[in-house]
ZAVO-395720 format. One record per atom (N, C-alpha, C, CB): residue in one letter; atom name; x, y, z; chain. Coordinates in steps of 0.1 Angstrom, whole numbers. Each point is the difference from the previous one (the first is absolute). Glycine has a CB too. Example, Ala and Ser with C-alpha at 12.3 -4.5 7.8 and 13.67 -1.06 7.14 Angstrom:
# residues 2
R panu dose    px    py    pz zafi
R    a    N   132   -57    78    A
R    a   CA    -9    12     0    A
R    a    C     9    12     0    A
R    a   CB   -19   -12    12    A
R    s    N    15    23   -19    A
R    s   CA     9    11     0    A
R    s    C    -8    11     8    A
R    s   CB    12    -6   -22    A
***
This chain:
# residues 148
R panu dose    px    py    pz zafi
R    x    N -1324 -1237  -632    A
R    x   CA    -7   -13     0    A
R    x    C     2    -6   -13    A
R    x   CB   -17     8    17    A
R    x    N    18   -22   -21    A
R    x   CA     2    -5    -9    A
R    x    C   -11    -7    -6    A
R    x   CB    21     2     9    A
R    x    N   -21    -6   -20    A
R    x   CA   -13    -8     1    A
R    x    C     8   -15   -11    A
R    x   CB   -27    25     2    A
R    x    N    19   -34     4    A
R    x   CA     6   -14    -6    A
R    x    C    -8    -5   -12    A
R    x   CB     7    -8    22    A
R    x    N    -7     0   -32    A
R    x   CA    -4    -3   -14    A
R    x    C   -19   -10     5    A
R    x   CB    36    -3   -15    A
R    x    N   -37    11    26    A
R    x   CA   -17    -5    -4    A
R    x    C    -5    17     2    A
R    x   CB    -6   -33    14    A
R    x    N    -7    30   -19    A
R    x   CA    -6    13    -2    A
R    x    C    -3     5    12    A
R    x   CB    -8    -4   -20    A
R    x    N     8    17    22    A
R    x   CA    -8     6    13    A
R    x    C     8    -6    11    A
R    x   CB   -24     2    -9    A
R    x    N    33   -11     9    A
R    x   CA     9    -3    12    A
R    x    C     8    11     8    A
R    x   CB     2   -20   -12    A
R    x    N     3    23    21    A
R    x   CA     6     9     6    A
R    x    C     8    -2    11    A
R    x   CB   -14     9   -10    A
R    x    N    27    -6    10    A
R    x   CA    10    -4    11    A
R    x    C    -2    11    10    A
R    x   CB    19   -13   -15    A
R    x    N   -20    12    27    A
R    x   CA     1     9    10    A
R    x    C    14    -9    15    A
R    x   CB   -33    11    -9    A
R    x    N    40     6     7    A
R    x   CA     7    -4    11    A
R    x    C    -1    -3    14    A
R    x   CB     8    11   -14    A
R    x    N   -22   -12    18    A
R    x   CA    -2    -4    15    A
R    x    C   -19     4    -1    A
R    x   CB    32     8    15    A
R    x    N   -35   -16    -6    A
R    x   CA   -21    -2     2    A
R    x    C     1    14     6    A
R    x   CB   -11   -30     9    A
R    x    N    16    41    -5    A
R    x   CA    -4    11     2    A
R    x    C    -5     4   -15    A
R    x   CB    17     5    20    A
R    x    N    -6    -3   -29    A
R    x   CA     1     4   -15    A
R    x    C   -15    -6    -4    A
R    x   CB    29     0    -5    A
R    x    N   -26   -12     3    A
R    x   CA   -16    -9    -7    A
R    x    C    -8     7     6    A
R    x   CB     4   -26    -3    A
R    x    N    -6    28    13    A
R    x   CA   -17     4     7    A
R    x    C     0    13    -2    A
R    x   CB    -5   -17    19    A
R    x    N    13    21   -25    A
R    x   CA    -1    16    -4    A
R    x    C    -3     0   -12    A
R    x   CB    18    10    14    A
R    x    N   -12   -19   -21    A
R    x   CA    -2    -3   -16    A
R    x    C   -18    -4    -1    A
R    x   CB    31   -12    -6    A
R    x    N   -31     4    15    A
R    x   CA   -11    -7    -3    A
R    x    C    -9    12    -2    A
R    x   CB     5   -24    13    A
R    x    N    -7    33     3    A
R    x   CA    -8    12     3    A
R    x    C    -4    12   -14    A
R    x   CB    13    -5    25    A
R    x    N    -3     6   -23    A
R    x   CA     2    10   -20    A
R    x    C    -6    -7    -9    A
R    x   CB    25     8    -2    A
R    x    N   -23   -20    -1    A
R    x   CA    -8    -7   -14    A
R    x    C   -13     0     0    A
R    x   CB    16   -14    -4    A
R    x    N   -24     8    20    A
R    x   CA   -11    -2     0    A
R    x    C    -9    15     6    A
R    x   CB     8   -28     1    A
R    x    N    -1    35     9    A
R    x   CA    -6    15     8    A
R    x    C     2    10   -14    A
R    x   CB    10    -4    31    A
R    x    N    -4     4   -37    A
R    x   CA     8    12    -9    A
R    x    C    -3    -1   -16    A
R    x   CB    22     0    17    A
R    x    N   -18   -11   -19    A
R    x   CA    -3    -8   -17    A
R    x    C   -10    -8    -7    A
R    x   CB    18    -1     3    A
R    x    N   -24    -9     6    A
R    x   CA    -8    -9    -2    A
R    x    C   -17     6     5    A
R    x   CB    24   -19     1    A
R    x    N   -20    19    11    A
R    x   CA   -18     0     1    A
R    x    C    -6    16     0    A
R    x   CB    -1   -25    17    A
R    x    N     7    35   -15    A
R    x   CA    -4    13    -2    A
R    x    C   -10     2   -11    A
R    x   CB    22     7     9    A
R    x    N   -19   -11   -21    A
R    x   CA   -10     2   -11    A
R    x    C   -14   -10     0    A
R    x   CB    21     7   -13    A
R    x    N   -14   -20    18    A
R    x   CA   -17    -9     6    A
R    x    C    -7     8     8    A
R    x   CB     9   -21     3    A
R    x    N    -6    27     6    A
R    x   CA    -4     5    12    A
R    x    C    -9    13    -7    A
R    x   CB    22    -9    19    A
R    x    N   -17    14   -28    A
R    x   CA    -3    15    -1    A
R    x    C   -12    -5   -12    A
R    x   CB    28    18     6    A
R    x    N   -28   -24   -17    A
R    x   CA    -6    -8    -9    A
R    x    C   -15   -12     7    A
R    x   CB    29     5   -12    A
R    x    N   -24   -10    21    A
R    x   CA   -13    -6     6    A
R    x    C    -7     8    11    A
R    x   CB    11   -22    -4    A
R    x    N    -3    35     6    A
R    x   CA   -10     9    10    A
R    x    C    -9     8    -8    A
R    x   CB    18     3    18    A
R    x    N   -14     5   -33    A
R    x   CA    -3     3    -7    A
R    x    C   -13    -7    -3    A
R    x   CB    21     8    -2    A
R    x    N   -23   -24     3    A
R    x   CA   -10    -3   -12    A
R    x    C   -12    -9    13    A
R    x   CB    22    -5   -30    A
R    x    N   -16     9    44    A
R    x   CA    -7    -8     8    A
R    x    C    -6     2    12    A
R    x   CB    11   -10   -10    A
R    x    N   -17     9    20    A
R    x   CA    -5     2     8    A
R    x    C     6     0    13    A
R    x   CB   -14    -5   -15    A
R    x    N    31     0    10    A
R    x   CA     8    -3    11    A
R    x    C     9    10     5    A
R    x   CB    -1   -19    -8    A
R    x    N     6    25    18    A
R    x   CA    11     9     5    A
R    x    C    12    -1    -5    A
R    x   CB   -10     0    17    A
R    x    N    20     8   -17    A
R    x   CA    15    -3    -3    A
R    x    C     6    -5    16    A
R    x   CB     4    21   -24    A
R    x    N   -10   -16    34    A
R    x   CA     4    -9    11    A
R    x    C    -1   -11    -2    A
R    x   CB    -5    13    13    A
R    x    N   -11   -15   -11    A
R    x   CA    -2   -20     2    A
R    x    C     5    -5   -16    A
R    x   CB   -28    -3    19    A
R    x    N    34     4   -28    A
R    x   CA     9     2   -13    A
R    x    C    12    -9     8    A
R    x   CB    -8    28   -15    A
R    x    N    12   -17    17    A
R    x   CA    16    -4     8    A
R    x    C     2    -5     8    A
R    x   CB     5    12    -3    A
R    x    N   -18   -15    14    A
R    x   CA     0   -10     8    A
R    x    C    -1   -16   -10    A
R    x   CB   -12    21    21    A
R    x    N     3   -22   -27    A
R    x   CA     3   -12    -8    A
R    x    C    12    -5    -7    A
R    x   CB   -20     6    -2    A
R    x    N    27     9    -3    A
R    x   CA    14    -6    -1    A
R    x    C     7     0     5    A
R    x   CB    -1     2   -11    A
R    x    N     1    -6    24    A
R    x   CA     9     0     9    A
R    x    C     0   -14     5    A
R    x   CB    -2    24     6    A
R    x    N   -14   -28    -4    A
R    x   CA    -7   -12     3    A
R    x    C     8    -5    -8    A
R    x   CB   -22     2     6    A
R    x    N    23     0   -19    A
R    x   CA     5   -16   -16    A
R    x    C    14    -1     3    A
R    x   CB   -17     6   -25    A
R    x    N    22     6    28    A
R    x   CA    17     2     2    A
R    x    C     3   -10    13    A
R    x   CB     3    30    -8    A
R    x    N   -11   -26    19    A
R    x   CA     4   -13    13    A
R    x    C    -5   -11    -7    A
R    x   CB    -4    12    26    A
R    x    N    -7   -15   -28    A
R    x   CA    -7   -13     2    A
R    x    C    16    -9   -10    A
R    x   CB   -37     7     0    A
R    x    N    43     0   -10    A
R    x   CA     9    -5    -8    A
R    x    C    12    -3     8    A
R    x   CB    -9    13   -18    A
R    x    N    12    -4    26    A
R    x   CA    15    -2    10    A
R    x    C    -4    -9    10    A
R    x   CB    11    24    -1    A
R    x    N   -22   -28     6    A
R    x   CA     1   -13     8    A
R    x    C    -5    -9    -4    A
R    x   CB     1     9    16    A
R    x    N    -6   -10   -34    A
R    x   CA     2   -14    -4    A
R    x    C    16    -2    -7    A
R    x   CB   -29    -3    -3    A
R    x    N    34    11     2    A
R    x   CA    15     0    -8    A
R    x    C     9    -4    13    A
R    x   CB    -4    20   -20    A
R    x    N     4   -12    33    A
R    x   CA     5    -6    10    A
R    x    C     0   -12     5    A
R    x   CB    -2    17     1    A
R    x    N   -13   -28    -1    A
R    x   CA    -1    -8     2    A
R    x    C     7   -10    -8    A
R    x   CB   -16    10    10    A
R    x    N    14    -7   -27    A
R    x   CA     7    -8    -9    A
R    x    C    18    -1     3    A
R    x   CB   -23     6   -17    A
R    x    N    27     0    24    A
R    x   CA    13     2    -3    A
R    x    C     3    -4    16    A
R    x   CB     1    20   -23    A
R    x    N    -9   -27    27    A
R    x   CA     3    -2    14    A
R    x    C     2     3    13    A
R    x   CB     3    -5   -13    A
R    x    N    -4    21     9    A
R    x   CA    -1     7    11    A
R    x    C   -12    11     3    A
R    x   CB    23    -6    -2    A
R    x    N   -32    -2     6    A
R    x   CA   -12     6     2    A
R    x    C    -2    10    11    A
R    x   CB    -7   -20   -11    A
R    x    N    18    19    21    A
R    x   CA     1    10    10    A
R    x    C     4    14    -8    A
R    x   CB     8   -19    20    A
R    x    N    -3    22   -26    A
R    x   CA     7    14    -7    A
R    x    C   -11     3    -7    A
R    x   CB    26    -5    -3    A
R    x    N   -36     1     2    A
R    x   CA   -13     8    -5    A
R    x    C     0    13     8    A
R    x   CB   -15   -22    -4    A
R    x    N    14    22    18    A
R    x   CA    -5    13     7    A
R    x    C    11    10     2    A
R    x   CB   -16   -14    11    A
R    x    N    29    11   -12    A
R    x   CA     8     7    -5    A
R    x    C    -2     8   -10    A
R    x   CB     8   -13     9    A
R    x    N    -9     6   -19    A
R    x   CA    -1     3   -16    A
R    x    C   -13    11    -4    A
R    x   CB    10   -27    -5    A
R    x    N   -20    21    13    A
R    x   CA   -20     9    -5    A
R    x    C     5    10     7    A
R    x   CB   -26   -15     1    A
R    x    N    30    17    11    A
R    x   CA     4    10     8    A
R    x    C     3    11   -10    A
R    x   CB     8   -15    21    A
R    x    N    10    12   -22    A
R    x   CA     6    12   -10    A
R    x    C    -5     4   -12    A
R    x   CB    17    -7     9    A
R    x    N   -27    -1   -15    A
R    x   CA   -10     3   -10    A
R    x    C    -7    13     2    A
R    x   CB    -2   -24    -3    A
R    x    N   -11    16    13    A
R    x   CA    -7    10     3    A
R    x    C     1    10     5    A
R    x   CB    -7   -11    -3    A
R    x    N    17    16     8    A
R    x   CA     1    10    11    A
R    x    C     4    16     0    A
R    x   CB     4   -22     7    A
R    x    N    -6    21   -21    A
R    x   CA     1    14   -13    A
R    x    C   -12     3    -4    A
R    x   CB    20    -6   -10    A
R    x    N   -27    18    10    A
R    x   CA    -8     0    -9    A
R    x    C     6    -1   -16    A
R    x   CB   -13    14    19    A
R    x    N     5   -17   -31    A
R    x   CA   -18     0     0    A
R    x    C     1   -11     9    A
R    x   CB   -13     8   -25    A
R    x    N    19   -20    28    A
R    x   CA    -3   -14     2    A
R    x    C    -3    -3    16    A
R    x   CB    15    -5   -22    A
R    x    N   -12    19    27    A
R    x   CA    -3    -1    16    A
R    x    C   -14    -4     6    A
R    x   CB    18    17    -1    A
R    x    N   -23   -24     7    A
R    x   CA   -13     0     2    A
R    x    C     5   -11    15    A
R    x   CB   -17     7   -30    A
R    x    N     0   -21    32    A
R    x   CA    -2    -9     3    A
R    x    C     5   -16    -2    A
R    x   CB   -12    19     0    A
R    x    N    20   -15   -11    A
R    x   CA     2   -13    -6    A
R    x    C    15    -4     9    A
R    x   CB   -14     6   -27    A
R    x    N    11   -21    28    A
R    x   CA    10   -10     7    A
R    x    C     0   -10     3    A
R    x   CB     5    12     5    A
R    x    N     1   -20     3    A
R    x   CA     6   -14    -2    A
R    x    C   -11    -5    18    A
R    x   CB    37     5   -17    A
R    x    N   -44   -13    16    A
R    x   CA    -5    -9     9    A
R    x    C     7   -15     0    A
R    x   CB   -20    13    -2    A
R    x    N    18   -15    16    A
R    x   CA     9   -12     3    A
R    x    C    -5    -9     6    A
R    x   CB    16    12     0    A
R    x    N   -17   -23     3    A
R    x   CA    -9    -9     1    A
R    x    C     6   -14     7    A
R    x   CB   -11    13   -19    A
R    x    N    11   -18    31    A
R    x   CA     5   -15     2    A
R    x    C    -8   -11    -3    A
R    x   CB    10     8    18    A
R    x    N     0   -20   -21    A
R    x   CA    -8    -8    -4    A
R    x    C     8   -14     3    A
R    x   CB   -13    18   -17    A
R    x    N     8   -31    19    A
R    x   CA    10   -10    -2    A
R    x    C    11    -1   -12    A
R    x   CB   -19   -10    10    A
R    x    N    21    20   -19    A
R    x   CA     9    -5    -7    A
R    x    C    10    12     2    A
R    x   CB   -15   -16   -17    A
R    x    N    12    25    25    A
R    x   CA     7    11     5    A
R    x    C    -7    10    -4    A
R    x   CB    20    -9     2    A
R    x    N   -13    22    -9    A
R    x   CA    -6    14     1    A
R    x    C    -6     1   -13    A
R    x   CB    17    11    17    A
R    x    N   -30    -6   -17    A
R    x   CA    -3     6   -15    A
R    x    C    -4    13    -5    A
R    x   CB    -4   -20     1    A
R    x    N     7    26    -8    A
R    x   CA    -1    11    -7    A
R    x    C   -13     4    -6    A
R    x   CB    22    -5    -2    A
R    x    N   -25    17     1    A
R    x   CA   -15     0    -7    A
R    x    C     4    16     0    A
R    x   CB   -21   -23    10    A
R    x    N    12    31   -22    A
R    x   CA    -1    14     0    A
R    x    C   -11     6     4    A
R    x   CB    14    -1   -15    A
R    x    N    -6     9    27    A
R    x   CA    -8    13     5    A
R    x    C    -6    10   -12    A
R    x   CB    17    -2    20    A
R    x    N   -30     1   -21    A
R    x   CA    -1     7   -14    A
R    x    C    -6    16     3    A
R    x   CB    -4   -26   -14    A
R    x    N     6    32    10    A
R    x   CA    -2    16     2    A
R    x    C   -14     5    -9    A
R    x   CB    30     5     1    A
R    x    N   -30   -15    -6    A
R    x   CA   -11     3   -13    A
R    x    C   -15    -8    -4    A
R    x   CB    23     5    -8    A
R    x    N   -30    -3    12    A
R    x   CA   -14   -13    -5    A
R    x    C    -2     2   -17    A
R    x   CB   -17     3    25    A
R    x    N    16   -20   -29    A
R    x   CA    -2     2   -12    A
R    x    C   -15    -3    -5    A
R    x   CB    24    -4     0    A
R    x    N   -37     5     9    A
R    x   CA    -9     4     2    A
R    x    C   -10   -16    -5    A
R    x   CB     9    30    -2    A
R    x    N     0   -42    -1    A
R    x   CA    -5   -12    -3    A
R    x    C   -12    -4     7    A
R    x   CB    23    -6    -6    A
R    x    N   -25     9    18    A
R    x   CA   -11    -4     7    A
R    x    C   -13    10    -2    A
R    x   CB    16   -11    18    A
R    x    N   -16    22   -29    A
R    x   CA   -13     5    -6    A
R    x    C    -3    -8   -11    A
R    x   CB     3    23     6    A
R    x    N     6   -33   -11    A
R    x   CA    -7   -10   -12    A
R    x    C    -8    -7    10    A
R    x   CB    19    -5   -21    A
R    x    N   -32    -1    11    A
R    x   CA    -8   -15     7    A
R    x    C     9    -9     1    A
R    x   CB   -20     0    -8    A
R    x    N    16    -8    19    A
R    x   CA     7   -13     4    A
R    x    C    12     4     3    A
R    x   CB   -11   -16   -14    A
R    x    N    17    27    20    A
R    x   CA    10     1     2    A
R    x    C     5     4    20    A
R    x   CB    -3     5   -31    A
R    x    N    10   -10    34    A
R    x   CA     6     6    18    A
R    x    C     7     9    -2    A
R    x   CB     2   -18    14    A
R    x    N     4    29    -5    A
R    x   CA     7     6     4    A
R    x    C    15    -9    -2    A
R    x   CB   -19    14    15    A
R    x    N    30   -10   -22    A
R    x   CA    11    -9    -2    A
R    x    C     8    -4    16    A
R    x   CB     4    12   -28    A
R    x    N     5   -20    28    A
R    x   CA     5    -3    12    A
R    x    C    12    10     7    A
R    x   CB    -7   -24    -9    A
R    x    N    12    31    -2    A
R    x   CA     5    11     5    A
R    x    C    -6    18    -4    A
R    x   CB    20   -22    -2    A
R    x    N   -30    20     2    A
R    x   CA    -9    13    -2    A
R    x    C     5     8    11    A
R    x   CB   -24   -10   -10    A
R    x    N    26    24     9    A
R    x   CA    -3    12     9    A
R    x    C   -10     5     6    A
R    x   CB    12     3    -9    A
R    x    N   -23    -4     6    A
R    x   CA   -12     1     4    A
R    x    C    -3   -10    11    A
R    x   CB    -6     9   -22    A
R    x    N    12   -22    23    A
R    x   CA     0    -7    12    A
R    x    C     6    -1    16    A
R    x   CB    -3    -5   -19    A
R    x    N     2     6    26    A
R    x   CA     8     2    11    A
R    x    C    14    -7     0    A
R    x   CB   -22     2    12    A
R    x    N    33     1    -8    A
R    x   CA    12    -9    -1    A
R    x    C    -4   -12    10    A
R    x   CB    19    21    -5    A
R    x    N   -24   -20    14    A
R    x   CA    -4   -16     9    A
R    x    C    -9    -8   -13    A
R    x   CB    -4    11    32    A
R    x    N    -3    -6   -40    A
R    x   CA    -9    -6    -9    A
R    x    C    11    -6   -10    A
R    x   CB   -22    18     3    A
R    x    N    26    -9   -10    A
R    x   CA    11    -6   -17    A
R    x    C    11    -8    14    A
R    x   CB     1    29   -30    A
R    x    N     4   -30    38    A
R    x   CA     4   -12    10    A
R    x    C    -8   -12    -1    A
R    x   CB     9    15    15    A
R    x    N   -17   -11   -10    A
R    x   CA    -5   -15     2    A
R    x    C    -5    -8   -13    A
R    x   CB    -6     9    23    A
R    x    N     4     0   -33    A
R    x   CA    -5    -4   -15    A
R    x    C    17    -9    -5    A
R    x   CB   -22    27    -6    A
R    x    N    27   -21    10    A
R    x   CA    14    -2    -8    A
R    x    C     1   -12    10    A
R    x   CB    14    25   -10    A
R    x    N   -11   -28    21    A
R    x   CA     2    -8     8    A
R    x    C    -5   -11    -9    A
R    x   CB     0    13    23    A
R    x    N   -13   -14   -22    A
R    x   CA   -11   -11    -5    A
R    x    C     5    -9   -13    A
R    x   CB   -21    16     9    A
R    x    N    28    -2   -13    A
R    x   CA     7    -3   -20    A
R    x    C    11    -6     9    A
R    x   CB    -6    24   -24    A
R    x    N     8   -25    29    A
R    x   CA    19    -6     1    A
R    x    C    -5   -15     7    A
R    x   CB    20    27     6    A
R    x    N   -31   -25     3    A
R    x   CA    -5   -16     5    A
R    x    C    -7    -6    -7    A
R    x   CB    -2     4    18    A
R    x    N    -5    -3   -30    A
R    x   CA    -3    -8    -8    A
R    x    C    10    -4   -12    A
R    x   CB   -20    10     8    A
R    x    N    28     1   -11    A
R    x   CA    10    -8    -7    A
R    x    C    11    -6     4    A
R    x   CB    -8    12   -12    A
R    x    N    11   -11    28    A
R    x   CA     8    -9     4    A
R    x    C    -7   -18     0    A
R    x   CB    12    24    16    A
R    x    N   -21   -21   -15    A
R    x   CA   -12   -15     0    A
R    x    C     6    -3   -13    A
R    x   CB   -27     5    12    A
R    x    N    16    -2   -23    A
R    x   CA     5    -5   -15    A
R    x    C    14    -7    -1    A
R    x   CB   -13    20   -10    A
***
C-alpha cells in the first residue's frame, strides 16, 4: 500500500482492502484503549463501549455516503463494518421513504441515555424504542423538513 503526500492518507487496492484497513485502525488501533480507559473510569460496559463505537463508525458512513452521492452503499458499507466482533452487535442502517425518495438514518445498537437529562425525550433513533416507534419519529423528521 502506498501512501500519497497528505498525512494519514492511504491507497488501497480495492473497498475489500479499505474496509479491512478501516476495521484494524478503528477495532485494533484506535478505540481499544478508549474502550478499556473509559470502562476503567466509568460506570459503562466494554460491550455497550463498543456498541457506541460502532454507532459513531455507521452514523459516519451514511453521512459520508450521502455526501458523496451515494447514499444507498451505506448498508452495504455498516454491514461489513459491523459484522466482526468487538464491533458486532445491533447497530445499522434504517431506511425510510419519502417524497424525495429513500432516506437513511442509523440503526443504533447503543442508548446514549439523553432522555435521563431534564427536558429531555428519548432520541429519534434510541434503542430503547420500538422500531415501529424511532419510524415513525424519523418519518415525522423527514415530513417536517420536507415542509421547511
Amino acid at each position: 500500500m502506498a501512501r500519497f503526500n497528505f498525512p494519514f492518507s492511504l491507497f488501497v487496492p480495492s473497498s475489500e482492502t479499505l474496509r479491512r484497513a478501516l476495521f484494524e485502525e478503528i477495532a485494533r488501533r484506535f478505540a481499544p484503549t478508549m474502550v478499556e480507559t473509559l470502562a476503567a473510569t466509568s460506570p459503562v460496559g466494554t460491550r455497550a463501549l463498543w456498541a457506541a463505537v460502532a454507532d459513531r463508525c455507521a452514523g459516519a458512513i451514511i453521512y459520508i455516503t450521502g455526501l458523496l452521492g451515494q447514499p444507498a452503499v451505506c448498508r452495504q458499507e455498516v454491514a461489513a463494518l459491523v459484522d466482526q466482533p468487538p464491533l458486532q452487535g445491533k447497530t445499522g442502517v434504517l431506511s425510510l421513504s419519502h417524497t424525495g425518495g429513500e432516506a437513511y438514518f442509523l440503526k443504533r445498537g447503543s442508548c446514549c441515555y439523553s432522555f435521563k437529562l431534564s427536558a429531555h425525550d428519548y432520541c429519534a433513533t434510541c434503542p430503547l424504542l420500538s422500531i415501529d416507534e424511532r419510524r415513525r419519529r424519523l418519518q415525522a423528521y423527514l415530513e417536517e423538513h420536507e415542509a421547511a
